[in-house]
PDB file of N, CA, C, O and CB in Angstrom:
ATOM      1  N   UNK A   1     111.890  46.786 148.649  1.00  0.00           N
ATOM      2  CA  UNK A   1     112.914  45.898 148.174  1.00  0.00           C
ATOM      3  C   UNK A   1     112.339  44.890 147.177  1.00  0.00           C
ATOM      4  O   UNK A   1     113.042  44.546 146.227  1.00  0.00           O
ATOM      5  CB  UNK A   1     113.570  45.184 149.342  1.00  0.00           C
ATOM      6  N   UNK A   2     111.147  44.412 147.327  1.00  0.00           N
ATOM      7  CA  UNK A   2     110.395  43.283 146.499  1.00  0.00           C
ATOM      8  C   UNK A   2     110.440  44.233 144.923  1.00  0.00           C
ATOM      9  O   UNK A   2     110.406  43.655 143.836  1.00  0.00           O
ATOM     10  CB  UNK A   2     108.449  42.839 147.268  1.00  0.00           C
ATOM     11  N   UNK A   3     110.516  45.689 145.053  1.00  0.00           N
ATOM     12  CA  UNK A   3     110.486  46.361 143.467  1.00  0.00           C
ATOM     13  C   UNK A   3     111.890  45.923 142.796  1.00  0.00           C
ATOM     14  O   UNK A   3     112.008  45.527 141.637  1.00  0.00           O
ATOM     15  CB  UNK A   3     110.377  48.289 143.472  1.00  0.00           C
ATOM     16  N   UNK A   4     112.660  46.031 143.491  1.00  0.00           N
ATOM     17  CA  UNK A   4     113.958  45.761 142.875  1.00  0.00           C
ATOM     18  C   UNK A   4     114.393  44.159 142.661  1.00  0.00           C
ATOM     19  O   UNK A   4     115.324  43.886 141.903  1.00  0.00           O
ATOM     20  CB  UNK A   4     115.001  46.469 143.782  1.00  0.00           C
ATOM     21  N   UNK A   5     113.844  43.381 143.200  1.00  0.00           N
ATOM     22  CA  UNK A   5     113.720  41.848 143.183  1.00  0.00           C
ATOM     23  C   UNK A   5     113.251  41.751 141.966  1.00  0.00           C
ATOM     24  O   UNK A   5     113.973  41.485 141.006  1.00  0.00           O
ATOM     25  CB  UNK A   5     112.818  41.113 144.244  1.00  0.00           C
ATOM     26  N   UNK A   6     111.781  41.992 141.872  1.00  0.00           N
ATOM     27  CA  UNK A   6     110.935  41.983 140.445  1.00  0.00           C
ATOM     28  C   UNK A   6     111.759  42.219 139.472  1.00  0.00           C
ATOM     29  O   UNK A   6     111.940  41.355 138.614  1.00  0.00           O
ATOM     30  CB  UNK A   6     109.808  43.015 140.274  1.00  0.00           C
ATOM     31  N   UNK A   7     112.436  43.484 139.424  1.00  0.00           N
ATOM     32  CA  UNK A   7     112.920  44.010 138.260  1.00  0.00           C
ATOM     33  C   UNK A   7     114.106  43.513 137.492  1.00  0.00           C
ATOM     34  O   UNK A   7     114.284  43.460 136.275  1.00  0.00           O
ATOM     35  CB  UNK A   7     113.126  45.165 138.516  1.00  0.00           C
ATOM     36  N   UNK A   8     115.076  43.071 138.753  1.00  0.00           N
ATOM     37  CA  UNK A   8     116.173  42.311 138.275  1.00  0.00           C
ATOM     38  C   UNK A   8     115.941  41.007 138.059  1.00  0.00           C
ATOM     39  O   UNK A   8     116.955  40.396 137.720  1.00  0.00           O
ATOM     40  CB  UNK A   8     117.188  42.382 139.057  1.00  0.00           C
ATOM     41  N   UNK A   9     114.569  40.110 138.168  1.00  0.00           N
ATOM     42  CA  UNK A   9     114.035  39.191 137.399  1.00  0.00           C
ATOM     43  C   UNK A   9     113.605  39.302 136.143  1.00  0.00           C
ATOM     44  O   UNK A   9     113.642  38.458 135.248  1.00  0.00           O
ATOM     45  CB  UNK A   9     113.241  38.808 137.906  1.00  0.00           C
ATOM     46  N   UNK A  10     113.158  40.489 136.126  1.00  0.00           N
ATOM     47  CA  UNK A  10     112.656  40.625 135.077  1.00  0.00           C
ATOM     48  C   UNK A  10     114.101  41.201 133.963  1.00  0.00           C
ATOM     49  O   UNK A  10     114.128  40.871 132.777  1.00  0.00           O
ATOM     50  CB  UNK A  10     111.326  41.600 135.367  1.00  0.00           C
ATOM     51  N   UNK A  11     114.446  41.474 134.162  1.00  0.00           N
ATOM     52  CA  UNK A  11     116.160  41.702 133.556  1.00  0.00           C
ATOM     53  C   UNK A  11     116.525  40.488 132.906  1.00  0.00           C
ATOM     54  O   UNK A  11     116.682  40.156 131.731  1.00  0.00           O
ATOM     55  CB  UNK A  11     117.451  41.969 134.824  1.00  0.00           C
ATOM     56  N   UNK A  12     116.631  39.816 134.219  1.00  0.00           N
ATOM     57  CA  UNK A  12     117.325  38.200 133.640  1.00  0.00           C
ATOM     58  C   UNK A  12     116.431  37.633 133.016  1.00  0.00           C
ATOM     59  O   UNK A  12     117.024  36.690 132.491  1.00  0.00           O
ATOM     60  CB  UNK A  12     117.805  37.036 134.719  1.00  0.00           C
ATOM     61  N   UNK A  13     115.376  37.579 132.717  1.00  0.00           N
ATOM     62  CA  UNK A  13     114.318  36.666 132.610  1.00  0.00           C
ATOM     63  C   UNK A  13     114.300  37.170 130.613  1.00  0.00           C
ATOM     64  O   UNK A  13     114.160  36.478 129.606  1.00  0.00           O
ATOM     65  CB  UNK A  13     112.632  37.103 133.949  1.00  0.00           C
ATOM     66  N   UNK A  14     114.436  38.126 130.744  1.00  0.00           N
ATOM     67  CA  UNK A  14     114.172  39.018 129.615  1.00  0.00           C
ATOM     68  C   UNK A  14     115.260  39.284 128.504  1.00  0.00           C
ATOM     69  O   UNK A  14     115.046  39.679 127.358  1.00  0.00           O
ATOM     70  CB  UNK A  14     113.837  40.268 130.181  1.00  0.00           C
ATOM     71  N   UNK A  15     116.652  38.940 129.171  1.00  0.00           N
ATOM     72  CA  UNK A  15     117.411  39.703 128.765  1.00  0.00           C
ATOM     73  C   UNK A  15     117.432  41.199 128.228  1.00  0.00           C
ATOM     74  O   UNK A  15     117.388  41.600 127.064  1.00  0.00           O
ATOM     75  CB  UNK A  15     117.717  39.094 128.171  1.00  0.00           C
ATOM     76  N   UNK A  16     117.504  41.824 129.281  1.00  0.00           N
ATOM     77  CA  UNK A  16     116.982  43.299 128.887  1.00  0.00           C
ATOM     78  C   UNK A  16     117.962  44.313 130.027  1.00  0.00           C
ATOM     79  O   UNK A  16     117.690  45.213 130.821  1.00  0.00           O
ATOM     80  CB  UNK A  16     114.944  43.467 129.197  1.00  0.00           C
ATOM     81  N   UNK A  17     119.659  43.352 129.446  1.00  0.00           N
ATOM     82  CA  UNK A  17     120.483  43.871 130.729  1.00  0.00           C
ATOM     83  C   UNK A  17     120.809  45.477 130.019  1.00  0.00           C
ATOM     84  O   UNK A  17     121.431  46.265 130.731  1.00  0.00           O
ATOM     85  CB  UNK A  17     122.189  42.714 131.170  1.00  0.00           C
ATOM     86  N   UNK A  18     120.459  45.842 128.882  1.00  0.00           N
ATOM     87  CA  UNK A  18     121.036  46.884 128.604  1.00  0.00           C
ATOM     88  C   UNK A  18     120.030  48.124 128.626  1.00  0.00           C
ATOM     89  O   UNK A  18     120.027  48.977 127.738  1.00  0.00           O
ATOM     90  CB  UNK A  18     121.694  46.651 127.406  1.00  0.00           C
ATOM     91  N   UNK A  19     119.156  48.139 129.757  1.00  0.00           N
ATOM     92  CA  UNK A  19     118.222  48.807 130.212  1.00  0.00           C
ATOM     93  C   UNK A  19     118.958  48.946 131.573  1.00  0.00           C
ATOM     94  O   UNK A  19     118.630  49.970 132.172  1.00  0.00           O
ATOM     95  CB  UNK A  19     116.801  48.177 130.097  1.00  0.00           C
ATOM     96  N   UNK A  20     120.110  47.968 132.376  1.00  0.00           N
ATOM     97  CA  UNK A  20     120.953  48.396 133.204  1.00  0.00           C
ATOM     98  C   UNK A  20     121.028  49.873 133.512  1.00  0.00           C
ATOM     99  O   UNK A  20     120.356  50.562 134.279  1.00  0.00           O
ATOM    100  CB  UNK A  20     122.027  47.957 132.801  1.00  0.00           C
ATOM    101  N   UNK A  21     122.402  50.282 132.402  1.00  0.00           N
ATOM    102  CA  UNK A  21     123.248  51.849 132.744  1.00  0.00           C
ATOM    103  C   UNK A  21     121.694  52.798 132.873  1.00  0.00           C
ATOM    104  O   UNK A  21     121.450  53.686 133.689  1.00  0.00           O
ATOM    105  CB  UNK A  21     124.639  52.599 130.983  1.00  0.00           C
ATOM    106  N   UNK A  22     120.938  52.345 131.950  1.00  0.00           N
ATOM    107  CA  UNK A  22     119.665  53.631 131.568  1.00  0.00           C
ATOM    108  C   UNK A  22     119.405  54.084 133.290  1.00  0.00           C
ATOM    109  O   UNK A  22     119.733  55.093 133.916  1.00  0.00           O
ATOM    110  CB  UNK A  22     117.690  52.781 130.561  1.00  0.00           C
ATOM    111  N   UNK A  23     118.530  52.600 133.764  1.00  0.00           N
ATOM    112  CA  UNK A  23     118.211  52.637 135.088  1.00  0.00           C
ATOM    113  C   UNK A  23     119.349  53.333 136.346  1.00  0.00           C
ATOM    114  O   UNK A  23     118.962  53.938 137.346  1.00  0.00           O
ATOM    115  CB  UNK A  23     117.923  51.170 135.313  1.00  0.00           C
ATOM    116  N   UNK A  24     120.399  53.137 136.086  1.00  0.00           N
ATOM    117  CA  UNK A  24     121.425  53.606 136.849  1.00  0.00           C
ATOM    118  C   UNK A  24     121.831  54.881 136.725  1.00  0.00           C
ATOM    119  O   UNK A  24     122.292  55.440 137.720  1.00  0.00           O
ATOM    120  CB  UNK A  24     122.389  52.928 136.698  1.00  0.00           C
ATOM    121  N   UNK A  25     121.737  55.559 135.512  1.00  0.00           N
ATOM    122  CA  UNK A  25     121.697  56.459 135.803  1.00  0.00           C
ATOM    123  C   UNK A  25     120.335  57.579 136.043  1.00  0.00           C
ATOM    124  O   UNK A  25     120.314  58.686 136.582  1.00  0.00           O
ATOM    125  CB  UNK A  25     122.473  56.590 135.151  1.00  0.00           C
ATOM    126  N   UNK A  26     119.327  56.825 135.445  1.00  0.00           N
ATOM    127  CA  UNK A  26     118.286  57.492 135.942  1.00  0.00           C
ATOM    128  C   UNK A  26     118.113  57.617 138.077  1.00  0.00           C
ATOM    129  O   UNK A  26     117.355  58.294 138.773  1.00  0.00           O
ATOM    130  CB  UNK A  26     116.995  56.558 135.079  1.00  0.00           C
ATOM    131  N   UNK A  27     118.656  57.123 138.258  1.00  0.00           N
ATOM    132  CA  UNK A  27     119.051  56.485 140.022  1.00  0.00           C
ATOM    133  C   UNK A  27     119.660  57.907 140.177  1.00  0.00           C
ATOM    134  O   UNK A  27     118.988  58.850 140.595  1.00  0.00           O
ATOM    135  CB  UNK A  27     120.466  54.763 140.388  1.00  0.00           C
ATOM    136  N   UNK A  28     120.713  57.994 139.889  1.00  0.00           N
ATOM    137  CA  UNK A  28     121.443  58.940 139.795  1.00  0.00           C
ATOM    138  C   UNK A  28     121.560  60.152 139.903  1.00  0.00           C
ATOM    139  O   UNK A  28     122.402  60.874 140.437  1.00  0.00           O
ATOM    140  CB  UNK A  28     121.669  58.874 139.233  1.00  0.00           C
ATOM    141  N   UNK A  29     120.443  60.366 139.227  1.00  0.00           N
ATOM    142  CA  UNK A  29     120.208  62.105 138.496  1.00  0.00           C
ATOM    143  C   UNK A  29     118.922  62.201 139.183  1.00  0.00           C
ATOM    144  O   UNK A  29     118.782  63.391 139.464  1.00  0.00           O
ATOM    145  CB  UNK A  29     120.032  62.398 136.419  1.00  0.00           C
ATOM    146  N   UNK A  30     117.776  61.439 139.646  1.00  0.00           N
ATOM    147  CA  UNK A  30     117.651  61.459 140.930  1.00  0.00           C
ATOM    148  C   UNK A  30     117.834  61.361 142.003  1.00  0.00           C
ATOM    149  O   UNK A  30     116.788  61.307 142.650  1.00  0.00           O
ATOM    150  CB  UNK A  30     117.397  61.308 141.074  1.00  0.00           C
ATOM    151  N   UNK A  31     119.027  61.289 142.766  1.00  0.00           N
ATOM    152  CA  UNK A  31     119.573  61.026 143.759  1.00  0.00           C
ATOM    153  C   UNK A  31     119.987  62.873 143.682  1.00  0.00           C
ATOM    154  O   UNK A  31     119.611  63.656 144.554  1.00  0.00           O
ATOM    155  CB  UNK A  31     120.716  59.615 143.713  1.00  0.00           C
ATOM    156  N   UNK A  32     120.601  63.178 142.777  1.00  0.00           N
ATOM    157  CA  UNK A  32     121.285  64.717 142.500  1.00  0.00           C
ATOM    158  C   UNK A  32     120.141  65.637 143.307  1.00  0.00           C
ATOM    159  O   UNK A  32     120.171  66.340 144.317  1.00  0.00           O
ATOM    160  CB  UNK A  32     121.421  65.232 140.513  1.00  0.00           C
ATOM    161  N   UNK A  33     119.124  65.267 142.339  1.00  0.00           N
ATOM    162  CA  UNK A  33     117.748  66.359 142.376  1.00  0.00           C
ATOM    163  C   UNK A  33     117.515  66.552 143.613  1.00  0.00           C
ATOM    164  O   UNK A  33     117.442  67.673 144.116  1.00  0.00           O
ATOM    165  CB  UNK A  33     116.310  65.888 141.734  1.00  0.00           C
ATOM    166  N   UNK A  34     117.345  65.255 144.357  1.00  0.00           N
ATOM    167  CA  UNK A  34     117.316  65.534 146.022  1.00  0.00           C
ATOM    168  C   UNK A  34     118.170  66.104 146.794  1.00  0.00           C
ATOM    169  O   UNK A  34     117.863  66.799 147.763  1.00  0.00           O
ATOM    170  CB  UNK A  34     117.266  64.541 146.699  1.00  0.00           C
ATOM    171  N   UNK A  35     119.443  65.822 146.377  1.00  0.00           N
ATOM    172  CA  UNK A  35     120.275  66.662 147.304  1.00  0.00           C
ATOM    173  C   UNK A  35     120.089  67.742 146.855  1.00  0.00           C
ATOM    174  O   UNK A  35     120.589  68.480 147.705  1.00  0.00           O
ATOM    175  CB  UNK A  35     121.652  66.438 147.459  1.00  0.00           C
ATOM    176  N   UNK A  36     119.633  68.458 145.943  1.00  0.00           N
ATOM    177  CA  UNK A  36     120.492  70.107 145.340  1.00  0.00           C
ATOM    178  C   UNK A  36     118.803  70.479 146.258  1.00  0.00           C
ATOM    179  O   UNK A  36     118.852  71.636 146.676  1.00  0.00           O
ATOM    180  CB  UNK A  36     120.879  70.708 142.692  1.00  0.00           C
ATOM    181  N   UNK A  37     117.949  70.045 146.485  1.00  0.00           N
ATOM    182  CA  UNK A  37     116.850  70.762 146.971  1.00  0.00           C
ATOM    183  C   UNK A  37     117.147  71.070 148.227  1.00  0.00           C
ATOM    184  O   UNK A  37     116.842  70.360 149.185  1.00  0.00           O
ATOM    185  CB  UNK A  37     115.628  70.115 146.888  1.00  0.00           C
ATOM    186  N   UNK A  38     117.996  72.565 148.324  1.00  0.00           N
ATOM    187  CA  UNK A  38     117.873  73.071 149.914  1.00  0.00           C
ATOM    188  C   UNK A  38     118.906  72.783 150.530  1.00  0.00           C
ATOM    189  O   UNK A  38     119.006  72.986 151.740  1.00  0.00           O
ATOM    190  CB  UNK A  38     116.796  72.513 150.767  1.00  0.00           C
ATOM    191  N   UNK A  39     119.877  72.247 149.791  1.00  0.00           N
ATOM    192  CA  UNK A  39     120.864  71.824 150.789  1.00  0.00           C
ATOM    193  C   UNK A  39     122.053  72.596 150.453  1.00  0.00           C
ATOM    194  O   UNK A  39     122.050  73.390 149.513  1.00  0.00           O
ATOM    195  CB  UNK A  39     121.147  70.282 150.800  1.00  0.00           C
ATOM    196  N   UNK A  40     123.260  72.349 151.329  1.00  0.00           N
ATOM    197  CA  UNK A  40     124.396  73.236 150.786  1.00  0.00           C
ATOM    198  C   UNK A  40     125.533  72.875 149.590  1.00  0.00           C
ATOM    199  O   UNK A  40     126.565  73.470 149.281  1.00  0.00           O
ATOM    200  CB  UNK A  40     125.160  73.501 151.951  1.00  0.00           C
ATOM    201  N   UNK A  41     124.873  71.581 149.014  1.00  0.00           N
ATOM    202  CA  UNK A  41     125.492  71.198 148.186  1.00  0.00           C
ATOM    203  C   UNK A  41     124.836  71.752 146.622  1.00  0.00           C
ATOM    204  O   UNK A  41     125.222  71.401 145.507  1.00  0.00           O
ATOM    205  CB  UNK A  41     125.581  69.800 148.508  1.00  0.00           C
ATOM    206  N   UNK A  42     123.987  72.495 146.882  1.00  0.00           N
ATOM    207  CA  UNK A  42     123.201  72.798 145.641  1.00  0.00           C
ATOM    208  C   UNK A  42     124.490  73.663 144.903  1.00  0.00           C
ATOM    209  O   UNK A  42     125.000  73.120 143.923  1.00  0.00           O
ATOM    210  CB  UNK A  42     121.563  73.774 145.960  1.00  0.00           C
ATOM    211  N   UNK A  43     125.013  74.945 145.327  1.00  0.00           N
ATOM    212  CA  UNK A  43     125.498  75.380 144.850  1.00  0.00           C
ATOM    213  C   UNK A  43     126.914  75.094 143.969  1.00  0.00           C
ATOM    214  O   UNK A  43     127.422  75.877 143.167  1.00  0.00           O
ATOM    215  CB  UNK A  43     125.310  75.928 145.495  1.00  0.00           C
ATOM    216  N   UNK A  44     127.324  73.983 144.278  1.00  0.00           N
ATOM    217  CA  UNK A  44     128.298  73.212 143.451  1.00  0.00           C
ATOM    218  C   UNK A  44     127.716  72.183 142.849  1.00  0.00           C
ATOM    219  O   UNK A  44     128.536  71.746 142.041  1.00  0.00           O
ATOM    220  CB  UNK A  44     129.393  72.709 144.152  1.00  0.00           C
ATOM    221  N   UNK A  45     126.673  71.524 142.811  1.00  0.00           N
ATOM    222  CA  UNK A  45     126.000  70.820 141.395  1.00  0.00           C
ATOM    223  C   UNK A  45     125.606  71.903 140.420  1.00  0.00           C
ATOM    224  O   UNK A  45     126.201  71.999 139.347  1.00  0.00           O
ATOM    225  CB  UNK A  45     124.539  69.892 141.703  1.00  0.00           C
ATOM    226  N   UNK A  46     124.826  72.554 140.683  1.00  0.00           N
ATOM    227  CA  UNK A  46     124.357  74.100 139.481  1.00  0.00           C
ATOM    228  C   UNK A  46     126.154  74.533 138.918  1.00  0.00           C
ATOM    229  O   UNK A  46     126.382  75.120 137.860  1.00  0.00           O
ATOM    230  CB  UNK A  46     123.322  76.158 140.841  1.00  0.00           C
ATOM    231  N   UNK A  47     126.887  74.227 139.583  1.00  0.00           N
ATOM    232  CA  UNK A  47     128.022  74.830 138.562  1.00  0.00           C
ATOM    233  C   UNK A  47     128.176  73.764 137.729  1.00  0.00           C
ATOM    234  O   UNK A  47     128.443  73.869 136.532  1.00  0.00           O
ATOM    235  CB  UNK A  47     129.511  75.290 139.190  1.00  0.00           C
ATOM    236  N   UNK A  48     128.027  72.797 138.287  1.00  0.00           N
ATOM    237  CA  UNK A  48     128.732  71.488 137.011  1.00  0.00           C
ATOM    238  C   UNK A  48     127.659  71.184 136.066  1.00  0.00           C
ATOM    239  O   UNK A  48     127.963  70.498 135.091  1.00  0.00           O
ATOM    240  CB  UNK A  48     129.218  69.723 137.739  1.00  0.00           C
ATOM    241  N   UNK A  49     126.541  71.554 136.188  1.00  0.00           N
ATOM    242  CA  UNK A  49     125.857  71.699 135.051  1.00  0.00           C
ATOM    243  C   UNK A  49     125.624  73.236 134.677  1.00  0.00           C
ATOM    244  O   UNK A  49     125.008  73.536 133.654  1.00  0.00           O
ATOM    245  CB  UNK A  49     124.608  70.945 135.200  1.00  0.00           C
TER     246      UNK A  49
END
């Protein structure tokens, strides 16, 4: 949790909110990768891409 503290200091601190969506969706599309490994949801992410 202290990584995500840092970072959203460093956001504000920086103004560097438009590194936001990037990060979010990089979250994202890793979050995907994990589920499609092995699970039964793989086969309906591989269709939508």
């Amino acid at each position: 949790m202290e990584f995500f503290k840092e970072l959203w200091m460093f956001l504000k601190v920086r103004k560097k909110f438009w590194l936001m969506p990037i990060l979010i969706i990089m979250v994202l599309f890793g979050g995907l990768i994990v589920l499609s490994k092995g699970s039964a949801v793989a086969p309906f992410i591989y269709t939508v891409f």
